[in-house]
Structures are given as C-alpha cells and as structure tokens.
VOGU-3710 file (C-alpha; in Angstrom, 3 decimals, decimal comma):
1> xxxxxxxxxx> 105,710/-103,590/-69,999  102,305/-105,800/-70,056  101,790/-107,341/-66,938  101,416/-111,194/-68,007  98,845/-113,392/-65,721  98,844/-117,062/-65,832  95,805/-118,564/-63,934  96,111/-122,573/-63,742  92,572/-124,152/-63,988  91,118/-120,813/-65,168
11> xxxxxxxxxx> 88,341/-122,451/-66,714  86,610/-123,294/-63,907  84,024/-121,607/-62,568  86,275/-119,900/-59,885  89,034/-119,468/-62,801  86,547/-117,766/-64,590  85,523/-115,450/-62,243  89,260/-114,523/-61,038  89,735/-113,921/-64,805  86,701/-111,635/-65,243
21> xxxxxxxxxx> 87,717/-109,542/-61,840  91,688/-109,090/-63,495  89,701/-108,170/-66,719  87,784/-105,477/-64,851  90,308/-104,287/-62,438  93,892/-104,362/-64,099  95,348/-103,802/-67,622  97,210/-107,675/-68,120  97,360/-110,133/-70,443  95,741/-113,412/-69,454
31> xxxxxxxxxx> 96,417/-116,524/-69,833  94,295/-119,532/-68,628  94,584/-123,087/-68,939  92,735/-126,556/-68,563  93,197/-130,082/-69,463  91,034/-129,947/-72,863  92,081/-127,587/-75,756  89,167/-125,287/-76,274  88,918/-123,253/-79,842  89,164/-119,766/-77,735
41> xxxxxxxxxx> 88,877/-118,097/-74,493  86,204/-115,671/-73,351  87,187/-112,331/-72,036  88,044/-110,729/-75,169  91,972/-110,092/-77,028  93,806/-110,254/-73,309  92,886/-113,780/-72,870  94,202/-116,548/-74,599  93,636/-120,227/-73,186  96,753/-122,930/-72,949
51> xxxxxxxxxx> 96,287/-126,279/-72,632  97,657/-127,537/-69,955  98,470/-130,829/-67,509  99,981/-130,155/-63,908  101,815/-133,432/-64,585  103,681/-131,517/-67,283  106,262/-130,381/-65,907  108,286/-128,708/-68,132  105,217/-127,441/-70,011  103,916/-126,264/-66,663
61> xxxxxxxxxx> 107,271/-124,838/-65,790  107,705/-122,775/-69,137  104,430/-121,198/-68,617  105,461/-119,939/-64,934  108,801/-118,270/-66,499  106,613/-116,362/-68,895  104,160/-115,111/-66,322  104,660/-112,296/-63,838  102,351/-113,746/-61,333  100,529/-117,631/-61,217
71> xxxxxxxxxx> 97,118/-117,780/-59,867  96,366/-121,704/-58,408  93,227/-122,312/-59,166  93,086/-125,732/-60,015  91,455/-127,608/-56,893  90,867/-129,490/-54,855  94,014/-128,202/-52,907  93,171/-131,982/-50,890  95,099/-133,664/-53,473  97,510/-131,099/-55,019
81> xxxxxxxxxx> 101,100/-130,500/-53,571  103,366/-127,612/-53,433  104,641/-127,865/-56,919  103,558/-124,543/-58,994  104,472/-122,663/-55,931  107,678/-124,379/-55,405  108,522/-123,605/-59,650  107,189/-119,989/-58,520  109,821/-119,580/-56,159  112,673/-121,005/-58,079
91> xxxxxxxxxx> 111,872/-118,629/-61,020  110,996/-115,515/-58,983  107,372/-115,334/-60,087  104,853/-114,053/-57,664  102,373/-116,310/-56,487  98,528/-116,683/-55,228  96,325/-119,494/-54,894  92,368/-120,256/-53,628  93,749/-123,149/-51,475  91,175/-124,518/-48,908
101> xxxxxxxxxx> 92,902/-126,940/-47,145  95,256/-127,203/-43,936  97,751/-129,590/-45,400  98,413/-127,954/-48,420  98,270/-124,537/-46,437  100,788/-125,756/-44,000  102,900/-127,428/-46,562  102,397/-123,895/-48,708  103,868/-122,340/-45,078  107,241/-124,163/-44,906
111> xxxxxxxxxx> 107,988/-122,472/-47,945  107,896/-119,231/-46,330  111,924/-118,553/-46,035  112,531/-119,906/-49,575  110,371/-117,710/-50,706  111,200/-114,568/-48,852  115,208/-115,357/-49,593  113,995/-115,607/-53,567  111,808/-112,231/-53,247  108,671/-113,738/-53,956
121> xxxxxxxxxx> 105,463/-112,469/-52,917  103,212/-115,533/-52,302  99,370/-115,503/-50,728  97,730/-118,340/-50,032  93,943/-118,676/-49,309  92,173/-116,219/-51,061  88,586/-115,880/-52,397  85,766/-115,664/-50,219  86,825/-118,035/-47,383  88,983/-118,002/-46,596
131> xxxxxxxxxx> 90,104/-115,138/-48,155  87,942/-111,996/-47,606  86,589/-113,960/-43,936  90,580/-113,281/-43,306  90,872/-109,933/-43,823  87,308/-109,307/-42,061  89,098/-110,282/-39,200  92,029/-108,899/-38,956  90,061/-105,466/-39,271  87,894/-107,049/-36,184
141> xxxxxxxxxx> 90,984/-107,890/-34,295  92,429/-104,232/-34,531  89,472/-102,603/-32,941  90,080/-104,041/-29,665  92,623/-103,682/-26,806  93,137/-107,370/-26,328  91,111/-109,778/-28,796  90,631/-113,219/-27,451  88,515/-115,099/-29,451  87,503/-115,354/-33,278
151> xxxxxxxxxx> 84,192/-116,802/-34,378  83,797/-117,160/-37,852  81,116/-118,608/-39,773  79,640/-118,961/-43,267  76,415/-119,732/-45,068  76,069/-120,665/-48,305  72,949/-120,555/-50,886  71,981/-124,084/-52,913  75,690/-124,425/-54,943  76,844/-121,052/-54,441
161> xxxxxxxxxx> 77,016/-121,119/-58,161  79,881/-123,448/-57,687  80,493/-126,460/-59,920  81,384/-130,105/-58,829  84,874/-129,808/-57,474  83,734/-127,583/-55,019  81,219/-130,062/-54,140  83,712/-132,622/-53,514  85,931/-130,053/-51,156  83,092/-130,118/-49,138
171> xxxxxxxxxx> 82,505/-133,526/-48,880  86,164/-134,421/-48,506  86,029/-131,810/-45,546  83,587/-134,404/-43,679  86,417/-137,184/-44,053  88,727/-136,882/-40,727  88,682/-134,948/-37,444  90,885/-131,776/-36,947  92,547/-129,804/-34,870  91,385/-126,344/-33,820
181> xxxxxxxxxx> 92,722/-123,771/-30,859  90,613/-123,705/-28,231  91,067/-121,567/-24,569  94,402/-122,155/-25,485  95,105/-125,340/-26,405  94,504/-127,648/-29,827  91,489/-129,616/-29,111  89,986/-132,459/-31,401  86,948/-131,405/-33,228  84,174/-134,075/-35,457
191> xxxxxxxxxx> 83,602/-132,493/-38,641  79,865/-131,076/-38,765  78,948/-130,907/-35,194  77,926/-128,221/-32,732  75,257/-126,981/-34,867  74,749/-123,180/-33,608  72,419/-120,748/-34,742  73,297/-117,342/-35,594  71,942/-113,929/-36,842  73,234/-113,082/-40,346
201> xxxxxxxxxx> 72,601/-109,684/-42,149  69,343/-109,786/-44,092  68,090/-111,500/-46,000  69,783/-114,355/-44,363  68,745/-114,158/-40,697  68,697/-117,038/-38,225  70,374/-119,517/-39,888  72,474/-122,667/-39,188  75,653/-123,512/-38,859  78,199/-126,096/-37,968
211> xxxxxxxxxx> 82,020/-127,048/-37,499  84,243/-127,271/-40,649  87,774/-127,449/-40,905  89,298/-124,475/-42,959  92,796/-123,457/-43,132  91,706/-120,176/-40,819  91,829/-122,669/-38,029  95,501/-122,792/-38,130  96,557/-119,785/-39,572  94,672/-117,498/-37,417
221> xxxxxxxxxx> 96,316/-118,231/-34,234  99,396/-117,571/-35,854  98,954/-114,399/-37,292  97,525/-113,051/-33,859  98,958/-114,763/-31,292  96,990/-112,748/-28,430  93,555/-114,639/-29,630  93,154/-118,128/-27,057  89,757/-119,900/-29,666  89,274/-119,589/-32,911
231> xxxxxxxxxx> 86,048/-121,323/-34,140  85,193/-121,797/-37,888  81,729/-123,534/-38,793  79,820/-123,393/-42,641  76,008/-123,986/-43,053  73,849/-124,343/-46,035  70,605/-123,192/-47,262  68,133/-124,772/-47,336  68,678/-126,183/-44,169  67,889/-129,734/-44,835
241> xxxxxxxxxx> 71,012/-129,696/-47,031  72,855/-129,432/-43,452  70,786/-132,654/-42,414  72,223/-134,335/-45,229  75,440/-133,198/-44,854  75,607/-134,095/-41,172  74,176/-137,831/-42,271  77,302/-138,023/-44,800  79,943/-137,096/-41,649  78,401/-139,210/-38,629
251> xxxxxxxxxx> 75,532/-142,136/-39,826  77,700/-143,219/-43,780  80,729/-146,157/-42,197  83,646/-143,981/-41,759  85,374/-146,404/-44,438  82,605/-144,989/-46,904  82,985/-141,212/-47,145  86,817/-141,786/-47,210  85,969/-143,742/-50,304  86,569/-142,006/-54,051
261> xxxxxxxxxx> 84,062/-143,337/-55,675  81,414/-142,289/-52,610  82,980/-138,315/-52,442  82,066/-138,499/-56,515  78,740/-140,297/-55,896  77,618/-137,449/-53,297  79,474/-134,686/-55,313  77,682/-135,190/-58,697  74,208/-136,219/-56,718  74,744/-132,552/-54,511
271> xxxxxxxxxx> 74,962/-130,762/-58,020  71,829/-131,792/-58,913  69,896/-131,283/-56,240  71,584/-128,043/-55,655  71,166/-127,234/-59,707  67,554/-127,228/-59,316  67,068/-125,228/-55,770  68,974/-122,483/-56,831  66,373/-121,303/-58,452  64,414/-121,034/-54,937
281> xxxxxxxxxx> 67,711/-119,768/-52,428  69,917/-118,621/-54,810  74,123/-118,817/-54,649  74,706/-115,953/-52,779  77,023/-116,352/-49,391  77,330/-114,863/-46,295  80,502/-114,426/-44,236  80,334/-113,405/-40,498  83,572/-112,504/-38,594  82,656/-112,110/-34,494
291> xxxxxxxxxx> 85,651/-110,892/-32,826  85,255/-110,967/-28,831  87,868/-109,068/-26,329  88,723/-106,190/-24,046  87,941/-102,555/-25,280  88,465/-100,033/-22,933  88,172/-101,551/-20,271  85,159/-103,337/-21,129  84,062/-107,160/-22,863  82,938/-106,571/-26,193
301> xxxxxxxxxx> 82,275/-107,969/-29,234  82,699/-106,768/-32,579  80,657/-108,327/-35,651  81,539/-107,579/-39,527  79,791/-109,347/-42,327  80,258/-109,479/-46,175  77,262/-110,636/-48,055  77,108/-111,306/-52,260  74,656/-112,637/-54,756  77,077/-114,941/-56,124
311> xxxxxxxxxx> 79,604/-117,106/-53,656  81,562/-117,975/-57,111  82,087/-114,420/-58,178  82,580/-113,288/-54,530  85,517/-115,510/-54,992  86,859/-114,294/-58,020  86,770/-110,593/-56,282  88,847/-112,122/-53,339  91,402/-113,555/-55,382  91,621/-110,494/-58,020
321> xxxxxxxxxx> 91,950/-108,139/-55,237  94,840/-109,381/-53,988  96,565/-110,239/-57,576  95,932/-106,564/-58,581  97,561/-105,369/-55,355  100,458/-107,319/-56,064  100,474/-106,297/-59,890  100,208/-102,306/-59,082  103,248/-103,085/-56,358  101,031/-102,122/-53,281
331> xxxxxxxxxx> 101,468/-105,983/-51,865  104,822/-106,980/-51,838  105,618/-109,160/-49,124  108,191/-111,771/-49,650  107,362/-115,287/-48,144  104,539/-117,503/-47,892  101,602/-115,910/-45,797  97,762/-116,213/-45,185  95,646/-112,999/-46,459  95,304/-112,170/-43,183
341> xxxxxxxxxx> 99,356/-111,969/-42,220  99,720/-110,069/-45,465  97,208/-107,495/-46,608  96,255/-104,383/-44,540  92,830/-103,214/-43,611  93,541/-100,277/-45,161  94,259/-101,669/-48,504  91,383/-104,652/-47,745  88,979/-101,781/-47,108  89,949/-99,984/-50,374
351> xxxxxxxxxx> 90,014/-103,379/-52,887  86,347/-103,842/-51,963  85,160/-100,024/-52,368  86,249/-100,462/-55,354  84,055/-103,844/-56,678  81,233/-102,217/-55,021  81,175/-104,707/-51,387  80,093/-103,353/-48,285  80,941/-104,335/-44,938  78,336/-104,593/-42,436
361> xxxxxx> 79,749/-103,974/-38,747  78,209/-103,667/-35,000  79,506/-103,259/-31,564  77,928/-105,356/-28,634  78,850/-104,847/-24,874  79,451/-108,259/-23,111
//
C-alpha cells in the first residue's frame, strides 16, 4: 500500500523543502496544502496540493484520516495550538512537526500518554534547530562518562533562504524573558544578551552569537537528566544584523516589539534587507553542539558541527529524515518526544550519510 503524506503549510518555503526531501528519499504520495488554491503542485504526479484552512476543522480533520503521517509545517508554532496533533492522536495517524517554540513544545509534551496509549508515533522539533542540533547532541552526550553541560549555538547567513514567517519567529523570540537550566537550577535569561564569540567550521570562523530561547532549553534537561546547563544562543551574518537585532530586544519600549503590527513592520523590513545581502553571505547555517564532562577520568569537551549551503533545505532534510524513518518503520516510538528522546545516533548518523551531510567533530582536554 502507498504510503500517503499530508504536509500542512507545504507551500512554504520549509514545506517545500520537506516535500522535495520525501520526494527524494521515500516512495509516498504527497499531499500539501495552503490557504490559496493554486492550479498544481510542483514535485511531479506524487504531489497534489489541497486547499486548506486550520480553522476547518472537519476539512482539516478528513485530510488527517486519509494520511498515514501529518507533517506541521504551518508556523509560527507562537500562535498555533495542539490541534492537528491532538486529531493525530484521536485517529491514530503518526505525527511530526518543525515547531520552534517552548509553549507549543510543552503543550505538544502533555500529550505524551495520549499518544503512547493511542500508538502514535509523534516528533516534535525537527529541521535544522532544533532538530538535527538535537540529535548532534545526544551523539555528544554519549561519548562521555558523565556529561554536564550542553552549549549549543547557531549562525545563520542573510535569510537563510527563509521567507517572512521565519522572520517573524525570530522577532517574536525577542518578546519575553525565559527560563533556561543553569548549574542546576532554572535561571531567568533577557533574550539576545551575552554575546559570545565562537569558532565555527570554515568558512564561518569567529563569529557571534547570543542567547535565544529554543525549545532545546527545556527539552534537553529532560532527555538527559545527568547534564546541570544547557545554553542555546543564535547569531547572524553579517554581524551588524545582530546589532539590529539586539536594538529590537533591549533599546524598542518593551510595549513595542510585543506589538503585531511592529513584529510585521521588522519582519517584512528584515526580508528586504536580508533579500539583497544574500547575495554577499549567502543562506547557509551553521550548527555547533559543545558537549563538556568527565571522560576517563579526565574534563573534556567534545565539539560536533553540521554546516549547509541552504538553512531552508537543511530543514527540509531534518524533517524528511525523521518522516522517512517513521514511514520505513525504523522510528516507532509511541508518545510525544523531542528528536533527541526519540531517534538514535545510529539511525541519526545513517539519515544524513545518506543526503550527503557530514559531521565535523573534535576532542579538547579541559
């Protein structure tokens, strides 16, 4: 029987490329939706475009029952709820999303034992990151005796090849503090502070980053309970897009930024000014997982990175990984997790072989 995919907001640029990755990678039939009917799809006879609402409920919830998996793609996960995963459960469809934000992550997690009780596979956060920083460090965790503390960061070229609603994720990220685990304890971090600069993998080198909140903050302590910080911080290039983006989190009236109208102001004024210095940086990312604990005896550190030409497409391998896995029956793991809770190293190490990433790794004695 023809695997049947269903990808919600697969028109979008990370739709797109989650669609082109299943098109590569896997044998199913495709079907992607938007808001505005569209004459065809691209991807050739197994994809076939649906116009679709999320407010449609019974529209939306016909489309689940005919799927055998649901991609979420249809951000920003700052204003969606738990609805397509919640149908998901109820029908026994398996379920992924690209999620990107704590509350809907930690609303996703509550529906772990529904989930699990309904045999439904369900992984949240996928893509680049989180999604592939995840897996980077669970392999980082598992080289070391006792791992204490995670330090993740990413850097990001002019739009990443991203369109506007990732643009407003990130300026919606700059609207409140958050929590993050720190020696031990949750401490209160300011969005886009601590700027730290950090060795990348060429042809990034010394480059800049700063505090973000990402759903790794929360789900990371979780999944390895041993670890006492885990640190997550984003930069951009060129770095006077980081000036700007610090100016939007600590000089604009807090009132402002938490304003619609201002995160579509800065989101649409960001795409242009990122439109035209792509053609100087490029959209390529870089994702750096520093892992820091006891290995025989001695303090170490262990550094993997992940580098592509395209953070868009880098995304759509993330994503398409882990819906192929699940397709081909090698993930199956009912309940609501994190990539990291979910997918092996061994498997992780194998799904990106196969799209042609490498993974750049070093020791360092502490």
């Amino acid at each position: 029987m023809t695997e049947r995919v269903l990808i919600l907001g697969g028109r979008g640029r990370i739709g797109s490329a989650v669609t082109n990755d299943l098109v590569t990678h896997t044998q199913a039939d495709i079907t992607i939706t938007g808001r505005d009917p569209v004459t065809n799809a691209n991807g050739g006879d197994r994809v076939r475009f649906l116009a679709l609402d999320l407010e449609e409920e019974e529209k939306l919830r016909e489309a689940i029952a005919n799927s055998t998996i649901v991609i979420h793609c249809a951000g920003p996960f700052h204003y969606r709820d738990t609805q397509v995963l919640e149908i998901c459960i109820e029908k026994g469809i398996n379920y992924v999303d690209v999620s990107d934000h704590r509350s809907y992550t930690q609303a996703a997690l509550n529906l772990c034992q529904k989930a699990a009780d309904a045999g439904v596979t369900a992984i949240i956060n996928t893509g680049i990151f989180p999604g592939i920083s995840n897996s980077l460090v669970r392999q980082a965790v598992e080289q070391f005796d006792l791992a204490e503390k995670i330090h993740l960061s990413y850097l990001v070229s002019g739009s990443g090849g991203a369109g506007i609603t990732v643009m407003r994720t990130t300026f919606l990220g700059l609207q409140h503090q958050f929590a993050a685990w720190i020696n031990g304890e949750w401490q209160i971090i300011q969005p886009y502070t601590d700027r730290e600069e950090l060795n990348f993998p060429p042809p990034y080198g010394r480059n800049a980053v700063y505090w973000f909140d990402m759903p790794e903050t929360i789900t990371l302590p979780k999944s390895f309970p041993e670890i006492n910080t885990v640190v997550t911080k984003f930069g951009s290039l060129p770095d006077f897009y980081n000036r700007l983006t610090w100016m939007a989190a600590h000089i604009f009236p807090k009132w402002l930024i938490q304003k619609n109208s201002m995160i579509e102001l800065l989101s649409h004024v960001s795409y242009t000014m990122t439109d035209f210095t792509n053609q100087f940086t490029g959209i390529g990312v870089a994702v750096r997982a520093e892992v820091t604990g006891i290995k025989e005896d001695k303090k170490m550190a262990y550094t993997a990175a992940v580098l592509h030409n395209n953070t868009t497409v880098a995304t759509g391998l993330g994503t398409g990984s882990i819906a192929q896995l699940i397709l081909e029956g090698k993930l199956q793991k009912p309940g609501v997790f994190p990539v990291e809770a979910a997918l092996s190293t061994n498997l992780f190490t194998q799904v990106m072989d196969s799209r042609g990433i490498k993974i750049n790794s070093h020791w360092l004695t502490l």
